[in-house]
Structure formats: C-alpha cells, structure tokens
N, C-alpha and C positions, 0 to 999 in steps of 0.2 A: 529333845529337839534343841538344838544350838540355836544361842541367841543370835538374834541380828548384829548387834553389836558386835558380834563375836566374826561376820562374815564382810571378807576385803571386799571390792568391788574393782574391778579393774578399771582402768578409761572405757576398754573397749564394752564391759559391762555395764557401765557408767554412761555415756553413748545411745547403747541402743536401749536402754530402760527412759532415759530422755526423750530419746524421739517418738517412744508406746507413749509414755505420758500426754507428749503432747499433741499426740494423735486424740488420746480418747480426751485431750482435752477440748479440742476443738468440736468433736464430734456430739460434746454434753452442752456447750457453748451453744451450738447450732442446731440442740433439738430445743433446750430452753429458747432462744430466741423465737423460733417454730412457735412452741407454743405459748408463747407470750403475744406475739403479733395477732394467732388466732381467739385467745380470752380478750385484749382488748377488743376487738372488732363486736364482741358481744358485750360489753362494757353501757348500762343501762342507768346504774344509780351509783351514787357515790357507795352505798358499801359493797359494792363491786370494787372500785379503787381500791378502798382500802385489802380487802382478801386478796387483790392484785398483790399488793406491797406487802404482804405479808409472808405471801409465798416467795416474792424477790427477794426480802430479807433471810428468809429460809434457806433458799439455794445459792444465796450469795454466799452464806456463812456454810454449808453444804460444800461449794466449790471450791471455797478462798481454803479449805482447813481439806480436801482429799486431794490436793495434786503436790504434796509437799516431796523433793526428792531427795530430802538428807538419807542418807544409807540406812543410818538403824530402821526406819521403819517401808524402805521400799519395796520390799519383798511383797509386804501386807496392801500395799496401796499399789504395787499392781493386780494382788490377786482379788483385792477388793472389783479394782476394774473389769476385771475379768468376769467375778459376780456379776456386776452393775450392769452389764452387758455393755461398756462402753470402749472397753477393747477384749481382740483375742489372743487364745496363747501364740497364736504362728507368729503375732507382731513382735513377740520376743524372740522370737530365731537369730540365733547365732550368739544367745546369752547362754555363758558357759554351764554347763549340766548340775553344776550343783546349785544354782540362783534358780536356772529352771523349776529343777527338783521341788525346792524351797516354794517358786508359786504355786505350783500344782498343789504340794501337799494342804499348804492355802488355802489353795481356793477350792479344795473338799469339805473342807470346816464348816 
C-alpha cells in the first residue's frame, strides 16, 4: 500500500476533502451539542457536573485531534469519518479515483 506521504493532492482534491471535513464537522458539533443540552437538563447533583466535563474534555480532545487536514494523514481521517458515521462516501465525489480508492480501502479496515 503507498504511503500517504507518498500521495500529491491536488487543490481540486484538496477542496473537496475540505468541504467533507467540514461537513462531518459540523454535523459531530451539532449532535454533541444535542446531546449536551439534553444531559444538562437531567443534571441533579454536582457529580453529574463533573461526568458532564469529563466527557466535554473527552470529545474536545476527540474533536480538536480528528479534523486535522494536513495531506499525510487525510485519507485516514476521512475514512475514519466515514466509520464514525459523520460523513459519507458520495461527499467525496469528484475526488480523483485513486484518493477515492485510498478511502474505501480504509474504511474496510
């Protein structure tokens, strides 16, 4: 398997792997948010708070460290996304067949 390092990215590839990302990034934004609004609403005793912030600290360091789009590891953090269920492959349409390729084979793993 050819390394990432190994694979150019064009703009136009470069592009539309940007706009997936920040697709599935809004859409992880906006289920955390979801259900953050619904756990405090149940929010009873302080160590509720704290299991609160724990899991924010979780998914902060969870989010801050999966939408990263330097080239060597994009392949892998779309086809993570693709896992995660937070985007799908059709959002990469019109990414050229071998970056395709490259998630697919991915996101079988």
């Amino acid at each position: 398997m050819t390394q990432d390092s190994d694979i150019s990215w064009s703009s136009r590839d470069k592009k539309i792997a940007e706009e997936a990302l920040k697709k599935a990034y809004e859409r992880e934004v906006a289920a955390l948010i979801s259900y953050v609004q619904e756990k405090a609403k149940l929010l009873t005793v302080l160590e509720d708070v704290w299991q609160l912030h724990t899991f924010l600290s979780a998914s902060r360091h969870d989010i801050d460290g999966k939408y990263d789009d330097a080239e060597p590891s994009l392949a892998y953090i779309l086809s993570r996304l693709i896992k995660d269920g937070w985007l799908d492959s059709s959002e990469l349409e019109g990414l050229s067949t071998d970056k395709r390729a490259k998630v697919t084979i991915l996101t079988r793993i």
